[in-house]
C-alpha positions as CSV (number, residue, x, y, z in Angstrom):
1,X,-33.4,47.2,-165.3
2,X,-36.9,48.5,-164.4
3,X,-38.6,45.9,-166.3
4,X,-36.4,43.2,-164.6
5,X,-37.4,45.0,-160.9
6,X,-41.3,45.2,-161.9
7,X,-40.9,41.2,-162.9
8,X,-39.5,40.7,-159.6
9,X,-41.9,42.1,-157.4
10,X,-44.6,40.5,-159.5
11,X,-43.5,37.1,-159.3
12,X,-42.0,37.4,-155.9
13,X,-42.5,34.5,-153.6
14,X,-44.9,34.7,-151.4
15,X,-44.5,35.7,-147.4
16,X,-45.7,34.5,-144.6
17,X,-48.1,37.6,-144.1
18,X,-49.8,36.5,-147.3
19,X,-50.0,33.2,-146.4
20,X,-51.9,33.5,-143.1
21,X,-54.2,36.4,-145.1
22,X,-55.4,33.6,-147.8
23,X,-56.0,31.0,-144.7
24,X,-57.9,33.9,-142.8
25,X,-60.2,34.1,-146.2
26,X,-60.7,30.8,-146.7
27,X,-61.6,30.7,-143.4
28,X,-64.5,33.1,-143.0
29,X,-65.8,31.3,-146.4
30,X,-65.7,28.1,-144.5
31,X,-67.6,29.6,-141.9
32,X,-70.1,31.5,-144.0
33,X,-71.0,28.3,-146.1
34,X,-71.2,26.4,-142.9
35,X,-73.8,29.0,-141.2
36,X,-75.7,28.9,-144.2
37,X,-76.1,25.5,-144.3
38,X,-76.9,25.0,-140.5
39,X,-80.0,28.0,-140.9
40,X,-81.4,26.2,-144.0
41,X,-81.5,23.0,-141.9
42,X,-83.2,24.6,-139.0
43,X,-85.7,26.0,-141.0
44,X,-86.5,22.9,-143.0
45,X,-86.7,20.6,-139.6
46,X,-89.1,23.2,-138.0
47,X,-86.5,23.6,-135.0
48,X,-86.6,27.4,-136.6
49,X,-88.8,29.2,-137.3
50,X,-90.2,32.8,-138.9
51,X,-92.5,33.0,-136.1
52,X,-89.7,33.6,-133.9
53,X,-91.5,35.0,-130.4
54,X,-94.9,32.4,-130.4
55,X,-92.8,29.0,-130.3
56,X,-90.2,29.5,-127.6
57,X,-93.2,31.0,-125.5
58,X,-95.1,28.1,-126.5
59,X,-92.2,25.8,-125.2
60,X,-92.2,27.6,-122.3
61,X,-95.5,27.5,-121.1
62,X,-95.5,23.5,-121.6
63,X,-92.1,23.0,-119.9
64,X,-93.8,25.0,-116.6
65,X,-96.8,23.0,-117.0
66,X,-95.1,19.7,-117.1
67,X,-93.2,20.9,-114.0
68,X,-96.0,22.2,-112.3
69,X,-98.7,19.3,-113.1
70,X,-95.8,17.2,-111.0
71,X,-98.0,17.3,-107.8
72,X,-101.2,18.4,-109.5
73,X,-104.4,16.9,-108.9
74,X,-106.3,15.9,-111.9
75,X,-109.9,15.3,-111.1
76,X,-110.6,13.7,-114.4
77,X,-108.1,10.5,-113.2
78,X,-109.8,8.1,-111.2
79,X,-107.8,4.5,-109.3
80,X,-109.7,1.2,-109.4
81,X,-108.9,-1.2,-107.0
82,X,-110.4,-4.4,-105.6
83,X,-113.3,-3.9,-102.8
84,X,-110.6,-6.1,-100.6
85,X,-106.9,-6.5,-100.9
86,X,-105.7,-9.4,-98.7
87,X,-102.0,-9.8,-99.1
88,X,-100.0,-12.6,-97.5
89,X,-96.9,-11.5,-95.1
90,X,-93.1,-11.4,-96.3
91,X,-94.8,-11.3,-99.7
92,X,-94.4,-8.3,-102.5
93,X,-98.0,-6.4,-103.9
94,X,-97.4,-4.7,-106.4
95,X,-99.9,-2.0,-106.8
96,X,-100.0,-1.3,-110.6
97,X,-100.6,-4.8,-111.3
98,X,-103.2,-4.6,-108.7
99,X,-104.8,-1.4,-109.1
100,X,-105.4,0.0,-112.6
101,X,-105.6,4.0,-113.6
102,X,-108.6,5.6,-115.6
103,X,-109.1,8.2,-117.7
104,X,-106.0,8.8,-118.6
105,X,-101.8,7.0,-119.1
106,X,-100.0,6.6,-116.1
107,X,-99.3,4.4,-113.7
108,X,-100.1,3.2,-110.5
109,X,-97.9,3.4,-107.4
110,X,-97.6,3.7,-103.8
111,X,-97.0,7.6,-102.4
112,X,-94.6,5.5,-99.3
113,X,-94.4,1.7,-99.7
114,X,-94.7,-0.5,-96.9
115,X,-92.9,-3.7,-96.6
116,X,-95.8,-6.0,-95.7
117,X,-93.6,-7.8,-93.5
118,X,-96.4,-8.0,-90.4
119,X,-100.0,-9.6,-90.6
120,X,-102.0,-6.5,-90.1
121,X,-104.1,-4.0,-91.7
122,X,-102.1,-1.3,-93.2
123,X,-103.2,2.5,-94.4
124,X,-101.9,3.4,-97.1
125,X,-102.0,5.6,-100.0
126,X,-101.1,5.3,-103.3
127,X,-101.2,7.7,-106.8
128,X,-102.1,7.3,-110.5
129,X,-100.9,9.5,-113.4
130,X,-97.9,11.0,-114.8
131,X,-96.2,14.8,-114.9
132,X,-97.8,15.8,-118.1
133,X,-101.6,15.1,-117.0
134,X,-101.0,15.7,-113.0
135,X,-102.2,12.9,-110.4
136,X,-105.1,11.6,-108.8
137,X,-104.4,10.2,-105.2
138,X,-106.3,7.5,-102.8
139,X,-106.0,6.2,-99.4
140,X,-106.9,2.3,-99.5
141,X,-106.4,-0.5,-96.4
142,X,-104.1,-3.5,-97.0
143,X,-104.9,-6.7,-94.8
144,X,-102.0,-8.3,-94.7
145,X,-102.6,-11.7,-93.4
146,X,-100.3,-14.4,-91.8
147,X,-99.4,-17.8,-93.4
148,X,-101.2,-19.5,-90.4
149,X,-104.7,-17.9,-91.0
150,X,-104.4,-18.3,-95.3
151,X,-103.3,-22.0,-94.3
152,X,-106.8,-21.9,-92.5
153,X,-108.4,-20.7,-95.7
154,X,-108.2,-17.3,-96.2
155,X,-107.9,-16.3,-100.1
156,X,-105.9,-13.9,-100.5
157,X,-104.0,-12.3,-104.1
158,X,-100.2,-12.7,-105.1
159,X,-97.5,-9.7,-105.6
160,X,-99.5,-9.3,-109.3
161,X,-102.9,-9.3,-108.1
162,X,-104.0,-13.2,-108.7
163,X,-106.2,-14.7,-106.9
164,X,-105.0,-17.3,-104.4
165,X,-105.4,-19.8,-101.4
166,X,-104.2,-23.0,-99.8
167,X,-105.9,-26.7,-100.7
168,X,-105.0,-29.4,-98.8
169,X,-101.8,-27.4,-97.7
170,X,-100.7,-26.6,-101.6
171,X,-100.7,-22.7,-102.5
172,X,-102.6,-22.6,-105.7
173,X,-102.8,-20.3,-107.8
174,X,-106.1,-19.7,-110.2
175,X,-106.0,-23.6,-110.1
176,X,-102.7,-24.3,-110.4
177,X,-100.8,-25.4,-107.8
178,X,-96.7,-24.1,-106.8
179,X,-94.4,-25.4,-104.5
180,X,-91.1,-23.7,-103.9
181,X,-88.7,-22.6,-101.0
182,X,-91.2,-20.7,-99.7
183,X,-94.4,-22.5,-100.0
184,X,-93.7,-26.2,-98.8
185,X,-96.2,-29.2,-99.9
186,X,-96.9,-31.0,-96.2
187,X,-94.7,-33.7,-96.0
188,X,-98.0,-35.9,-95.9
189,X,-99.3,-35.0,-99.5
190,X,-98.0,-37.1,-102.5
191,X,-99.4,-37.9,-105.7
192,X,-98.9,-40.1,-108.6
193,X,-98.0,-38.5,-112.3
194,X,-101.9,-37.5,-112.9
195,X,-103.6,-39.1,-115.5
196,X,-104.5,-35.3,-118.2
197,X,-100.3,-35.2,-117.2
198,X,-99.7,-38.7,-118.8
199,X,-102.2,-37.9,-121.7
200,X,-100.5,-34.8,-122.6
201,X,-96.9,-36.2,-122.6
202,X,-98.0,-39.2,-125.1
203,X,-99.2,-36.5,-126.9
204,X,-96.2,-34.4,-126.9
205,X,-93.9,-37.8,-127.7
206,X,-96.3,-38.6,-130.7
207,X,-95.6,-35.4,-132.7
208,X,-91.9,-35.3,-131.5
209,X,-91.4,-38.5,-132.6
210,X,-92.8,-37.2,-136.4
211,X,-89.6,-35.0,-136.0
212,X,-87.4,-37.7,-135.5
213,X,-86.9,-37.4,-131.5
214,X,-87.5,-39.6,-128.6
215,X,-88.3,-38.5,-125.2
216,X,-88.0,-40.7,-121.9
217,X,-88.9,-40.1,-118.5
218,X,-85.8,-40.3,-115.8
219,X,-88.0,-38.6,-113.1
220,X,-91.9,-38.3,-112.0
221,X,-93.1,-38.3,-108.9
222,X,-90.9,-38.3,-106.0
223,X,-92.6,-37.8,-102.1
224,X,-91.4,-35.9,-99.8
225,X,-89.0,-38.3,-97.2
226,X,-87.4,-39.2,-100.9
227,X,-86.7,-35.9,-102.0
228,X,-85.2,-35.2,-98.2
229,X,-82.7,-37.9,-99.3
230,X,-81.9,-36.4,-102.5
231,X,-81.4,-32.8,-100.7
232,X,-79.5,-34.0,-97.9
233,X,-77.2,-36.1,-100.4
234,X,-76.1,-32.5,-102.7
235,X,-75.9,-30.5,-99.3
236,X,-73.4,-32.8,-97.7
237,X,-71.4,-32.8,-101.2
238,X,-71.5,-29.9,-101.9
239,X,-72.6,-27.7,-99.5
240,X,-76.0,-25.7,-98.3
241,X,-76.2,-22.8,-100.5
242,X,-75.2,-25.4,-103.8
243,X,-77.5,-27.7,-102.5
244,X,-80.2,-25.1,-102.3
245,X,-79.8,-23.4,-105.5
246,X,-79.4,-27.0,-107.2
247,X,-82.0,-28.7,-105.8
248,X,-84.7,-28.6,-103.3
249,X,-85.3,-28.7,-99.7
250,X,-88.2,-31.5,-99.0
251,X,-91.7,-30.0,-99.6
252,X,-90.0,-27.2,-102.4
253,X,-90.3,-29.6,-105.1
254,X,-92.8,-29.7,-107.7
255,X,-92.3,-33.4,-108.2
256,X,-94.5,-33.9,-105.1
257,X,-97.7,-32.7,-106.9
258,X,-98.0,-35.5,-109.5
259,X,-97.7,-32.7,-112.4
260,X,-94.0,-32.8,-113.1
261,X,-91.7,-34.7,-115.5
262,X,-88.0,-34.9,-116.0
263,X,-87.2,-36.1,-119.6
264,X,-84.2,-37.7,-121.5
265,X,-81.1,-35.9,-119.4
266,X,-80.4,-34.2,-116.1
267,X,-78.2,-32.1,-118.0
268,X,-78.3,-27.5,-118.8
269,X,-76.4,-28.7,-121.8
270,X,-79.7,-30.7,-123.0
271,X,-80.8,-27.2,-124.8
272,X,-78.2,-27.8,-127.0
273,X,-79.1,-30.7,-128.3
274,X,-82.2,-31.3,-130.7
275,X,-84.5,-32.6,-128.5
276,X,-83.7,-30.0,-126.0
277,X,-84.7,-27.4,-128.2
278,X,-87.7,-28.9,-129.4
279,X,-89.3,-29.1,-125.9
280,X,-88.1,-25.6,-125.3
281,X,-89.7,-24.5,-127.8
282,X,-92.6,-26.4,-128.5
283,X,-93.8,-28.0,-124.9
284,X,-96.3,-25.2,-124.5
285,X,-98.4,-26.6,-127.5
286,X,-99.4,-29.4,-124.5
287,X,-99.7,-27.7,-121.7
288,X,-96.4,-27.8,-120.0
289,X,-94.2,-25.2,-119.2
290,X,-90.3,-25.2,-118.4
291,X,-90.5,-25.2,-114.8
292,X,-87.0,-23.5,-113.8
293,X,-86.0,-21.3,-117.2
294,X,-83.0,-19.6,-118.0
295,X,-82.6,-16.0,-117.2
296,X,-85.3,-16.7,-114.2
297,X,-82.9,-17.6,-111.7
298,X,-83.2,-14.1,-109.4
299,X,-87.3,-15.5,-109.5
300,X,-87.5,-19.0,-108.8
301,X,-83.6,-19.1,-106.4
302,X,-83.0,-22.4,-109.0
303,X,-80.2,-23.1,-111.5
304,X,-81.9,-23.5,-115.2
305,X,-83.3,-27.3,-116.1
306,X,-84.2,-27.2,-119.7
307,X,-85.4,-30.9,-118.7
308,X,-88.0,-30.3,-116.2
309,X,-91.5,-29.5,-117.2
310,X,-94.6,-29.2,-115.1
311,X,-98.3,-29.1,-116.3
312,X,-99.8,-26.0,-115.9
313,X,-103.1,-26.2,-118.9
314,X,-102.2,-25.0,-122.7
315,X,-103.8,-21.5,-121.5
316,X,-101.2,-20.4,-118.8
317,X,-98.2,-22.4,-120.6
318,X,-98.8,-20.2,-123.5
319,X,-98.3,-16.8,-121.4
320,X,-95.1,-18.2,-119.6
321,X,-94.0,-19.2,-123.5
322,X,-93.6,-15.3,-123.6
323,X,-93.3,-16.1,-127.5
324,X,-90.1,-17.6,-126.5
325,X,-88.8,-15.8,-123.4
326,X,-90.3,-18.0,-120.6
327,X,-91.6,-16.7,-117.6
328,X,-91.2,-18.6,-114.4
329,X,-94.0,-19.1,-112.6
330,X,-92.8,-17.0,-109.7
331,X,-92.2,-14.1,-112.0
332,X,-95.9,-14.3,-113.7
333,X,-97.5,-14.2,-110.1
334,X,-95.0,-12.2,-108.7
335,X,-94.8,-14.7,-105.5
336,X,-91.6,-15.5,-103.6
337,X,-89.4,-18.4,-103.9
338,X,-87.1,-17.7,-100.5
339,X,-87.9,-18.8,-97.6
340,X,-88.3,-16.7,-94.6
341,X,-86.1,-19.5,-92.6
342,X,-83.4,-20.2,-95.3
């Protein structure tokens, strides 16, 4: 009988007590292991280390110094600018592509920016640096001048800092000329496709044609009273704001400068054929650029035409290329394409 009760208690099954005991062990093993594991970690990463009162000091003291180099001056930072900035009214400058920061990273901003919306001289001040190295600050004068007295000759420099004036009416740009919504060609100037335009195109159809493809022209040069046709035609089909966003008013147009060709198909679904991609990718090479390109709508106020290219030299067509991302025009200048009266 004894040895049957000592079997019993041995072999007994086991209670809930005993149960939650073995979890509660396992448990604190978990937790043991785990702790281990995490310290090791630390201390192989450097987040942890032996020297355990000179790095959280260090930390510190470079936290408060970022914080408090914030509104430091740094002496050692210095802002070059142009002797003159002459801005144009209702037009963007933008300061860090203007202005440039030495002796140090940063960048270059205004302290309050102005609109620029009034031909004046403005005061202003701007600031170059960042919260790690402090700042370095400098009150410059903007002369903001009115479309009227640029139109009289005035050179003046776009949102990015290029240099610019009006020839014969035409805002150009380092030599190249832009029309848009906001600068009108006078309804007086009109040229024929130029002959370096004509040259590069035969060139551009000779080594396309290697490829297999053809390109024709559908549109060149249209003047100004035709092109007031052509706008007047979309905004009574379809409305003003279409009309504007798919076309141009008269004077908007590129196709009144003699530099700009419309190939093959009036068509956003010519980038999906062959010969759209081959100009897309490869009308740089010559000297043209894609004149409206996709993703640059919010720039240039135009829907995407992967068939309209304009002249610009193989220089600036290569920028704009953006190694495959174009750049409109408007965007590389930083220039507007709304008009004040639209």
């Amino acid at each position: 009988m004894s040895f049957k009760r000592r079997k019993k208690n041995i072999f007994r099954k086991p209670t809930l007590g005993d149960k939650i005991k073995k979890l509660m062990i396992i448990l604190l093993i978990m937790v043991f292991i785990i702790g281990a594991v995490f310290a090791l970690y630390k201390i192989f990463t450097g987040v942890f280390s032996f020297n355990t009162e000179d790095k959280p000091k260090k930390n510190i003291e470079n936290m408060e110094k970022t914080k408090a180099n914030k509104n430091v001056s740094n002496k050692d930072l210095k802002i070059k600018v142009p002797k003159k900035i002459v801005a144009l009214e209702n037009m963007p400058v933008n300061i860090d592509k203007i202005a440039t920061l030495q002796g140090g990273n940063g960048k270059v901003s205004f302290v309050d920016k102005p609109n620029f919306k009034k031909a004046k001289m403005y005061n202003v001040e701007i600031k170059g640096g960042n919260n790690l190295l402090g700042y370095t600050k400098l009150k410059i004068k903007v002369n903001v001048i009115s479309i009227q007295e640029a139109l009289n000759g005035t050179e003046f420099l776009t949102g990015n800092g290029n240099r610019a004036k009006f020839v014969n009416g035409i805002l150009t740009v380092e030599g190249t000329q832009v029309a848009n919504k906001f600068f009108l060609v006078p309804p007086t100037y009109s040229l024929g496709i130029q002959g370096k335009v004509y040259e590069a195109y035969d060139q551009l159809r000779m080594e396309a044609a290697k490829q297999g493809l053809t390109y024709f022209l559908i549109q060149g040069n249209r003047n100004y009273y035709v092109q007031r046709n052509v706008f007047e035609n979309y905004k009574y089909k379809f409305g003003l704001e279409k009309a504007l966003f798919e076309s141009n008013p008269p004077g908007a147009a590129d196709s009144q400068l003699g530099d700009t060709l419309e190939l093959n198909e009036a068509n956003p679904k010519f980038i999906d054929k062959k010969a759209g991609k081959w100009l897309n990718d490869n009308c740089y090479k010559y000297g043209f650029i894609i004149r409206y390109p996709k993703n640059a709508e919010k720039y240039t106020l135009h829907r995407y035409e992967p068939w309209n290219i304009k002249f610009v030299g193989m220089k600036l067509a290569k920028k704009l290329y953006n190694k495959g991302k174009w750049k409109s025009l408007e965007e590389y200048y930083g220039i507007p394409a709304k008009s004040v009266n639209l």
